[in-house]
C-alpha positions as CSV (number, residue, x, y, z in Angstrom):
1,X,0.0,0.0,0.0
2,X,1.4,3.4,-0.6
3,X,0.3,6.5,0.5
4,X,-1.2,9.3,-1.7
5,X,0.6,13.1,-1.8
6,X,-1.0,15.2,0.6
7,X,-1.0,18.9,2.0
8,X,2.3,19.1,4.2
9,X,0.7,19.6,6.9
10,X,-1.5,17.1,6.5
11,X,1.7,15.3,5.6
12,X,3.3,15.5,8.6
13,X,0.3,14.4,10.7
14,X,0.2,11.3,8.8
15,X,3.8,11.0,9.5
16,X,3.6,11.3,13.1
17,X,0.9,8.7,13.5
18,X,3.0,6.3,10.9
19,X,6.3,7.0,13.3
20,X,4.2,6.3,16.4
21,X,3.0,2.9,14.7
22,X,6.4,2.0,13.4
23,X,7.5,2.7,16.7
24,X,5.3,0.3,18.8
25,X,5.5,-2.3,15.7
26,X,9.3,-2.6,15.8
27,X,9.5,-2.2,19.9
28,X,7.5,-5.1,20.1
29,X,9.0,-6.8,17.1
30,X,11.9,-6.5,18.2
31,X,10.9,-7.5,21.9
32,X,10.1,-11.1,20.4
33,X,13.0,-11.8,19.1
34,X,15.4,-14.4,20.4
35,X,18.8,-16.1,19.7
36,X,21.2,-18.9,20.9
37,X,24.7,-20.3,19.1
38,X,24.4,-24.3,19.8
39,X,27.5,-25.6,20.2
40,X,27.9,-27.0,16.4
41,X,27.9,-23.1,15.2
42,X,24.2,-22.9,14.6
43,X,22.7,-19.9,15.1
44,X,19.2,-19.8,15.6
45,X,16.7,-17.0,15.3
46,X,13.2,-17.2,16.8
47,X,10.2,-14.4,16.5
48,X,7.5,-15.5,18.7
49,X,4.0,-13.6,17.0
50,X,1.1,-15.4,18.7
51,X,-1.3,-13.9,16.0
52,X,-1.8,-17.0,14.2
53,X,-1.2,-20.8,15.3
54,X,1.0,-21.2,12.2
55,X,5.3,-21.8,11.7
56,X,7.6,-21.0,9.2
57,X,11.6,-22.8,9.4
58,X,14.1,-21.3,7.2
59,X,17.4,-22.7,7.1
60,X,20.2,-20.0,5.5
61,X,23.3,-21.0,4.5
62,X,25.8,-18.1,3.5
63,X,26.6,-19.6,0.1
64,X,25.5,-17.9,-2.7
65,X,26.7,-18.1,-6.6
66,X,29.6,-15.6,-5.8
67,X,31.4,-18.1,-4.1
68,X,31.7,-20.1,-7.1
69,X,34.7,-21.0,-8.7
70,X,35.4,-19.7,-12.8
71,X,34.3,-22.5,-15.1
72,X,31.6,-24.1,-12.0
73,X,28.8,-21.6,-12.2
74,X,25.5,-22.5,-11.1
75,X,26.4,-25.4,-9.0
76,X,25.0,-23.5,-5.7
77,X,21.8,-23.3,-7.4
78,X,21.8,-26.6,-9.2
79,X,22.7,-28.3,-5.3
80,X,19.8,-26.2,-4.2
81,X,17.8,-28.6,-6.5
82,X,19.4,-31.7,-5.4
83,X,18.6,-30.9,-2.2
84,X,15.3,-32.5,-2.9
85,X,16.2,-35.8,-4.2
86,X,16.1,-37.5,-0.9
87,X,18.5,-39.0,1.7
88,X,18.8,-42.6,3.4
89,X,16.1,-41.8,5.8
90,X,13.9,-39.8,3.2
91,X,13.6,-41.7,-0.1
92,X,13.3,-39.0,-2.6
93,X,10.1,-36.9,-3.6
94,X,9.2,-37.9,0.4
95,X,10.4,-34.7,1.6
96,X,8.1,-32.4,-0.5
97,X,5.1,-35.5,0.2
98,X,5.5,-35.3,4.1
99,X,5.7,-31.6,4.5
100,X,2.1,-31.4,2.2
101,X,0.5,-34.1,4.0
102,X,1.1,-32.1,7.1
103,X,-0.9,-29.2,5.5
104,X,2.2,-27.3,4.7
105,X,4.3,-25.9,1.7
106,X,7.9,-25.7,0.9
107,X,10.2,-24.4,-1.5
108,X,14.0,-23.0,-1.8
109,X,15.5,-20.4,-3.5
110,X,19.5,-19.3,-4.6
111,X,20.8,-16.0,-4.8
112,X,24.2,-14.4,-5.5
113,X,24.5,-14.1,-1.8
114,X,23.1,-17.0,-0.1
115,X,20.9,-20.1,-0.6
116,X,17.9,-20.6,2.0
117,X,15.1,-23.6,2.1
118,X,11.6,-23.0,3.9
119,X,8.4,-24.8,5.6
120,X,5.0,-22.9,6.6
121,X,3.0,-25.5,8.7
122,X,1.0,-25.3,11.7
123,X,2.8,-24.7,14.8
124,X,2.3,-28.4,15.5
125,X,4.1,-29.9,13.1
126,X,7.3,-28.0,13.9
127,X,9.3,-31.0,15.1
128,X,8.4,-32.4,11.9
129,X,9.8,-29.7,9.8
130,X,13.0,-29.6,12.1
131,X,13.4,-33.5,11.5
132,X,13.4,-33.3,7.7
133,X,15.4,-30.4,7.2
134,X,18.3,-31.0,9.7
135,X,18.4,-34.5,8.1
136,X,19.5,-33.1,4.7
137,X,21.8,-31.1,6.3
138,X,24.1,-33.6,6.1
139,X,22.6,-36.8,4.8
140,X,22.1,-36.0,1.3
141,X,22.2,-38.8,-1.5
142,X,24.4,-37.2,-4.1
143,X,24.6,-39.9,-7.2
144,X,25.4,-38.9,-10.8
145,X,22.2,-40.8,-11.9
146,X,20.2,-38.0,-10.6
147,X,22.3,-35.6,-10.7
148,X,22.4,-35.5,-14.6
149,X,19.1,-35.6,-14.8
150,X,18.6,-32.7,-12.4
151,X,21.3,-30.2,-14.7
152,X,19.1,-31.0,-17.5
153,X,16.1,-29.4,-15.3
154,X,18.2,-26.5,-14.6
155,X,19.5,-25.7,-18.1
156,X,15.5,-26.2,-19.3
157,X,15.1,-23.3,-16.9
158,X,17.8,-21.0,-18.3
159,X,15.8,-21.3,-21.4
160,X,12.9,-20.0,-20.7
161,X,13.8,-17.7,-18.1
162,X,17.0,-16.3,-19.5
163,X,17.2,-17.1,-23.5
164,X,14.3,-16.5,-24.4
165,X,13.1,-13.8,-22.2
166,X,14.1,-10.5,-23.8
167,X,14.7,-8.5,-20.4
168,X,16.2,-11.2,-18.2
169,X,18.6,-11.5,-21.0
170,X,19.3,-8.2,-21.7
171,X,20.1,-8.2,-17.5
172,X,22.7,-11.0,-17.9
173,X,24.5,-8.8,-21.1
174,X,24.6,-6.1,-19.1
175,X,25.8,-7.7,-15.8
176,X,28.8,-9.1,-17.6
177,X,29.6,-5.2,-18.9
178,X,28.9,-3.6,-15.3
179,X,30.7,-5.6,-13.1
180,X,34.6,-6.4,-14.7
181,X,35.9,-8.3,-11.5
182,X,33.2,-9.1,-9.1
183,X,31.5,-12.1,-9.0
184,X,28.2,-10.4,-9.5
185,X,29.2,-10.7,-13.3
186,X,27.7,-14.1,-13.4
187,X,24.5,-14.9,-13.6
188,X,23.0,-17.2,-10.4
189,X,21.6,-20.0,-12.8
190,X,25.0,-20.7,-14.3
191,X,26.2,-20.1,-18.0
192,X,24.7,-22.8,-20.1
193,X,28.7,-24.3,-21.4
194,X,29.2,-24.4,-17.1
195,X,26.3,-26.6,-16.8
196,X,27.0,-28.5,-19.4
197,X,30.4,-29.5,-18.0
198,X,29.6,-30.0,-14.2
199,X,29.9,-33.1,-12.6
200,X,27.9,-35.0,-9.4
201,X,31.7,-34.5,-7.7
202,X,31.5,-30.8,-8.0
203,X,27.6,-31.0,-5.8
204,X,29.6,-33.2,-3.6
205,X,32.3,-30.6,-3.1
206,X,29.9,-28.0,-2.8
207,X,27.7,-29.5,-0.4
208,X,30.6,-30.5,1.9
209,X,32.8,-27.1,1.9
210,X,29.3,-25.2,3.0
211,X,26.6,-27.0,4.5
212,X,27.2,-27.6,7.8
213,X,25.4,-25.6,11.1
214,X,28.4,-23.2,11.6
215,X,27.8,-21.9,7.9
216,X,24.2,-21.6,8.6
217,X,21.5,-20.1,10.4
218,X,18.0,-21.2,11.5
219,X,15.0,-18.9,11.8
220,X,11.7,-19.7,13.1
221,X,9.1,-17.6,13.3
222,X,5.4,-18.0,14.5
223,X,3.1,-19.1,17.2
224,X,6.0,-20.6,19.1
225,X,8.0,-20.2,22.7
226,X,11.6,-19.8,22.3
227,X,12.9,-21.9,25.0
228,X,10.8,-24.8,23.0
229,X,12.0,-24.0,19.6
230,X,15.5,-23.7,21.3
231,X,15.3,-27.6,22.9
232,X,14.2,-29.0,19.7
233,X,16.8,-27.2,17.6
234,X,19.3,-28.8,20.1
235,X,17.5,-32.4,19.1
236,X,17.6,-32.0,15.7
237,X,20.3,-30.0,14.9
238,X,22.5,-29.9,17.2
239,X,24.4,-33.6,16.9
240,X,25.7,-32.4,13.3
241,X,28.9,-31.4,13.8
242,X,30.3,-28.8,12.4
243,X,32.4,-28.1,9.7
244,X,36.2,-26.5,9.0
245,X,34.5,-23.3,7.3
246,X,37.2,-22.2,3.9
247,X,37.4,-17.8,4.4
248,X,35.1,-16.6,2.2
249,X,36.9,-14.3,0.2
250,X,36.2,-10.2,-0.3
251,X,35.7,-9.3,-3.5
252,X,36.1,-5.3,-4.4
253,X,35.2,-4.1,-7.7
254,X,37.7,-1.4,-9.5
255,X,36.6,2.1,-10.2
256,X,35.0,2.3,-13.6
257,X,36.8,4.2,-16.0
258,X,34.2,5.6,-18.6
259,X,31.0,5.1,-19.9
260,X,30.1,2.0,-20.7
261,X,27.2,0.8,-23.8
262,X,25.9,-2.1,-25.0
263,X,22.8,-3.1,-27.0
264,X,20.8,-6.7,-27.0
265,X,19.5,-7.5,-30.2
266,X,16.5,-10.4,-29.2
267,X,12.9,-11.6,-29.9
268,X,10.9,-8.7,-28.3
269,X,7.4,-6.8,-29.1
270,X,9.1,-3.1,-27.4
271,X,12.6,-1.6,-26.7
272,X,13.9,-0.8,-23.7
273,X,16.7,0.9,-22.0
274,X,18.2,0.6,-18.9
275,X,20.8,3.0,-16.9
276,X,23.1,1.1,-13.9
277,X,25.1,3.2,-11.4
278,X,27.8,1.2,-9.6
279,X,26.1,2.4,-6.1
280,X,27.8,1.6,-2.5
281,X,26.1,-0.9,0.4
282,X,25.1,-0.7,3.7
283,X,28.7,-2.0,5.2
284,X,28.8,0.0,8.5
285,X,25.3,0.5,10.3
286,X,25.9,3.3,12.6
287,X,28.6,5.3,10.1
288,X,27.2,4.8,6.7
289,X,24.4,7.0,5.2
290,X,25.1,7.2,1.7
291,X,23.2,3.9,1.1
292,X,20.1,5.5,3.1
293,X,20.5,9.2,0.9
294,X,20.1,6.3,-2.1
295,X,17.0,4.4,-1.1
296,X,15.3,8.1,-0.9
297,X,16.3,8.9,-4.0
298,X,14.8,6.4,-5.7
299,X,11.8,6.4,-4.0
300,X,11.8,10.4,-5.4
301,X,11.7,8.8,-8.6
302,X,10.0,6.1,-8.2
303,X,7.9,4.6,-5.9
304,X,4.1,6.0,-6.7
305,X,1.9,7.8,-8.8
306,X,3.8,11.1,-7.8
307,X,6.9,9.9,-8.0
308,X,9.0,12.2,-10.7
309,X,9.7,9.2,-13.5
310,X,6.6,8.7,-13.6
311,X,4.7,11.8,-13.5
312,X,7.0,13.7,-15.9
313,X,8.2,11.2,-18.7
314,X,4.8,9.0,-18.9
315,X,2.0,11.3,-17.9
316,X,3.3,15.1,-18.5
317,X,6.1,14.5,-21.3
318,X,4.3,11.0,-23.0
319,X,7.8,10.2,-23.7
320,X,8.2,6.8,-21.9
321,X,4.6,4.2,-21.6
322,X,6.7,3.4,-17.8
323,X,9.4,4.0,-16.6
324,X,11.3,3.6,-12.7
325,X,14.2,3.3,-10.3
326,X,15.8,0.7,-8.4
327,X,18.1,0.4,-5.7
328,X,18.9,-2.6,-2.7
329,X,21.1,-1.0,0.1
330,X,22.1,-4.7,1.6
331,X,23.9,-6.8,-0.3
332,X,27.4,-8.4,0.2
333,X,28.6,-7.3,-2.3
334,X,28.2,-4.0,-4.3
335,X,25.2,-2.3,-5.6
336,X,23.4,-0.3,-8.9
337,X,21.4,2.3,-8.7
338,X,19.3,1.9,-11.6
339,X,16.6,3.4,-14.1
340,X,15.0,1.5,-17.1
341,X,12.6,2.9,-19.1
342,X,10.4,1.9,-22.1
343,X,9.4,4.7,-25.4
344,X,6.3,5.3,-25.9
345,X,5.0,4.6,-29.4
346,X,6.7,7.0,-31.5
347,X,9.6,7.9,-29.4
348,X,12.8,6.3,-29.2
349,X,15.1,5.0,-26.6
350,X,17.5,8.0,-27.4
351,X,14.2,10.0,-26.7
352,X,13.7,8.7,-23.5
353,X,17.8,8.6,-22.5
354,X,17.3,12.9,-22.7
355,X,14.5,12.5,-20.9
356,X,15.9,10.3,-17.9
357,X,19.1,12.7,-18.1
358,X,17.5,15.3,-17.9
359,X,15.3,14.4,-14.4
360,X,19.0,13.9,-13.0
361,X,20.3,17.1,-14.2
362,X,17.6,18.5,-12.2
363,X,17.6,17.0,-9.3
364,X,22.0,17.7,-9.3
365,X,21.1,21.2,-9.5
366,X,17.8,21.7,-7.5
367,X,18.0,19.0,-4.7
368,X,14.5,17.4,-3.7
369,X,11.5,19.1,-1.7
370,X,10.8,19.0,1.4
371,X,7.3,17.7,1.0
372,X,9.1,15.0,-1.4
373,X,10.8,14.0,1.4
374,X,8.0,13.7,3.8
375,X,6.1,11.7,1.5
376,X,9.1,9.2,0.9
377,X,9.7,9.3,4.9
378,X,6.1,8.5,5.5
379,X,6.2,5.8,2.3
380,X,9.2,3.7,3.5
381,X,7.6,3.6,7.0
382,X,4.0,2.4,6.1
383,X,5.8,0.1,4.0
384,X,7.6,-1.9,6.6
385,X,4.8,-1.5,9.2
386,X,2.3,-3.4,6.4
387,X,5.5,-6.2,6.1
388,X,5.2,-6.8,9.9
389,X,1.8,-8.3,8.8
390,X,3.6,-10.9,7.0
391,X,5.2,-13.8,9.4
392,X,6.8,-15.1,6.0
393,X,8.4,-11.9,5.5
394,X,9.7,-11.0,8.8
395,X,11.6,-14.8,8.6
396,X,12.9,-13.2,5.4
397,X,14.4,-10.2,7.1
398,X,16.1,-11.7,9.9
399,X,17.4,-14.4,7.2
400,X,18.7,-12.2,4.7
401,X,20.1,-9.4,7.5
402,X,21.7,-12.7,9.4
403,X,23.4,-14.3,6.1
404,X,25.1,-10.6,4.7
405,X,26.7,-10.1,8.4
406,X,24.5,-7.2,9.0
407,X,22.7,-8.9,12.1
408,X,18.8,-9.0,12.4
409,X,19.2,-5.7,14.7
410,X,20.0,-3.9,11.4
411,X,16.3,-3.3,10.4
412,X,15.5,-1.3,13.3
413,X,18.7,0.9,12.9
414,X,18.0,1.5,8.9
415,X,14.8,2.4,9.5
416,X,16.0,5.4,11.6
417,X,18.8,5.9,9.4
418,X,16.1,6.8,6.6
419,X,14.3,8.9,8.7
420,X,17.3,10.8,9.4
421,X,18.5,11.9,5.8
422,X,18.2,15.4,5.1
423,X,17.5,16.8,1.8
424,X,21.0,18.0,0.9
425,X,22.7,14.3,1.0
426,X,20.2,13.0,-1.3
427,X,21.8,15.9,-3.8
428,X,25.1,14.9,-2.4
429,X,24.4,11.2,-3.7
430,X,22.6,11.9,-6.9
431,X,25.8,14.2,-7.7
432,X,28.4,11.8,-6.5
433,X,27.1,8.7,-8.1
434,X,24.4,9.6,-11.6
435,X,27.5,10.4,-13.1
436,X,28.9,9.2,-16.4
437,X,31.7,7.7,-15.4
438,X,30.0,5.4,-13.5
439,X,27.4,4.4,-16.1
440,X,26.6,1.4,-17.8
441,X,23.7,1.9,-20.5
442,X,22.0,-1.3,-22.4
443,X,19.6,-0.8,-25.1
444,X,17.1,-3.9,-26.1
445,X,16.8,-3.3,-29.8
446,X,13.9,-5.6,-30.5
447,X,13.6,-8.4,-33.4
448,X,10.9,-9.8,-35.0
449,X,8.8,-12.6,-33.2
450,X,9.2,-16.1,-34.1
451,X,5.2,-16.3,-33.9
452,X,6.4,-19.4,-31.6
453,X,4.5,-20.0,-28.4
454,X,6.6,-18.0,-25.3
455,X,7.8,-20.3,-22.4
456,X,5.7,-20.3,-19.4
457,X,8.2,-19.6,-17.0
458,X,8.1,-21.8,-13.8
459,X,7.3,-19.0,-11.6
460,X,9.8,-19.4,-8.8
461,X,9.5,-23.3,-8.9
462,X,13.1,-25.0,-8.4
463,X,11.8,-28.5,-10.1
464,X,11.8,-30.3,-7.3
């Protein structure tokens, strides 16, 4: 939900209300929050919310595709898969079986930062969840039958949701421009001549050197009692010993050195172009506030109906049909600050580039409002009070905060952070950063249509 401009007076009463919510959410949010290190390395978070007799278990490991290896990309995501296929105890397809029978639902996902498995079940089936998941942990049948037949799931997917998908393609291209030494260059499915090559060793290998309890941590959230969750963790969890953890190695990304452009020829009804700043992260809570001076910014671009992109280039100008702004402060790696927009019919993508530079010119040389910055203040607030309603999402948080080595304390402190940033800094930023030399600009110059059927992408399925 997002909040509609008002009067700043008005403004500021809706603001103090939001704050005084916010306020009582987090204190108590934060009041229900509980750890404990067993003595394998686990860490385990639990957020009691007595709202609703339901659970959800997420298990995070902090292995992501950047800690791949040149020539093995997309192994972490293609383990994720085989993560599934069953263990000595758990004959494969049982896992998935037993969690649904219970009346619950599961699934996994892999980033470029960290791989993470989930359960939502009633509260009473807890132990159950705990039982399967600590069993793969370390227990997982690994044999090349399945394995081959799991890559060939895998580089099915990178079909259809990277070949022939105009966009995620044209993301890939550009990725592989931006980023000249990080990791993030590579894309978190794999390149398709990786896949092709990888072996049921190289899952072994990867299984071993990061999943074990001290590379991990466990969040539960729900209608739960800590000191409980904590006993059966210990049950479950805590006989699997732990592991000899590699370092993970820091990867820093050069200066770039010029402008850089590309252009995507593929299959594709529209054109589209997209602008990435390399952009900083959150890396020091109480120091940083560049990253914060960022997340307002784009929400003055983007964000709602009165947003600038949006209210300038599609409604006023009718030189983009959309058009927005992205930027993700936590990361462990680097970030982008980005803006892609799409012509509208008669216009061209060299149209809309003037157009997108020309919002940025403007906001270099007459900062942002103070009524703009109400309205963002009062935005990011409302939105993270309405996420509080989601016991999913607040897993999520404490997950994702947990596995970048920010801690789970971190939400509360950005929150105030944002609050805190004054008009000038978002000028500062916008001037420091939306600057050529720091640009990467891809174009999606679009082809005819095979008249073939599309794909129907899986939808966030792993094909397990």
């Amino acid at each position: 939900m997002l909040i509609k401009p008002l009067g700043l007076e008005n403004m500021k009463t809706r603001l103090f209300y939001i704050a005084l919510l916010l306020a009582w959410s987090l204190t108590s949010a934060q009041a229900e929050i509980f750890e404990r290190t067993l003595a394998n390395g686990l860490k385990v978070v639990v957020k009691e919310d007595h709202r609703a007799p339901v659970i959800v278990q997420q298990i995070w490991y902090k292995a992501g595709s950047m800690d791949e290896r040149t020539g093995k990309t997309g192994i972490a995501h293609v383990l994720e898969h085989m993560m599934f296929k069953g263990t000595k105890a758990v004959p494969m397809g049982e896992f998935s079986k037993r969690i649904a029978a219970a009346g619950g639902r599961e699934n996994a996902f892999t980033s470029t930062d960290y791989t993470a498995y989930f359960q939502q079940l009633h509260k009473s089936q807890l132990p159950l969840a705990m039982k399967l998941e600590s069993d793969r942990m370390h227990n997982l049948n690994l044999t090349a039958e399945e394995f081959g037949k799991e890559v060939k799931v895998v580089m099915e997917e990178r079909r259809m949701r990277t070949d022939d998908e105009p966009q995620s393609l044209m993301n890939e291209v550009m990725n592989t421009a931006i980023y000249q030494q990080h990791p993030y260059q590579h894309p978190v499915i794999g390149w398709m001549s990786d896949l092709e090559e990888l072996t049921v060793n190289d899952a072994r290998d990867w299984y071993k050197r990061w999943y074990a309890p001290n590379n991990a941590t466990l969040v539960i959230a729900g209608d739960v009692n800590a000191e409980e969750v904590f006993a059966l963790a210990k049950k479950y969890y805590g006989p699997i010993p732990k592991s000899i953890q590699p370092p993970r190695r820091h990867f820093t990304e050069p200066a770039q050195l010029g402008i850089k452009r590309l252009v995507v020829k593929a299959p594709a009804e529209l054109p589209q172009l997209v602008m990435s700043y390399h952009t900083p992260t959150v890396q020091n809570l109480s120091q940083d506030w560049k990253p914060y001076a960022l997340e307002i910014l784009a929400g003055v671009l983007d964000g709602n109906q009165s947003a600038r992109l949006n209210k300038h280039l599609v409604r006023e100008q009718q030189i983009a049909s959309s058009a927005g702004a992205g930027y993700d402060s936590t990361a462990r790696g680097p970030s982008l600050f980005t803006l892609e927009a799409t012509p509208s019919t008669g216009k061209t993508v060299s149209d809309v580039e003037t157009a997108l530079r020309a919002e940025i010119a403007l906001l270099i040389k007459d900062g942002v409002s103070e009524e703009e910055l109400q309205r963002i203040r009062a935005q990011v607030m409302a939105s993270e009070v309405y996420k509080l309603d989601s016991l999913f999402y607040q897993a999520m948080q404490i997950g994702q905060m947990e596995s970048i080595g920010l801690g789970y304390g971190a939400t509360a402190v950005m929150l105030k952070k944002l609050q805190a940033v004054t008009a000038e800094q978002v000028q500062q930023v916008a001037q420091e950063f939306l600057q050529d030399d720091n640009l990467t600009v891809a174009t999606l110059d679009p082809q005819p249509l095979s008249g073939k059927p599309k794909h129907q992408s899986a939808g966030g399925s792993h094909g397990h």
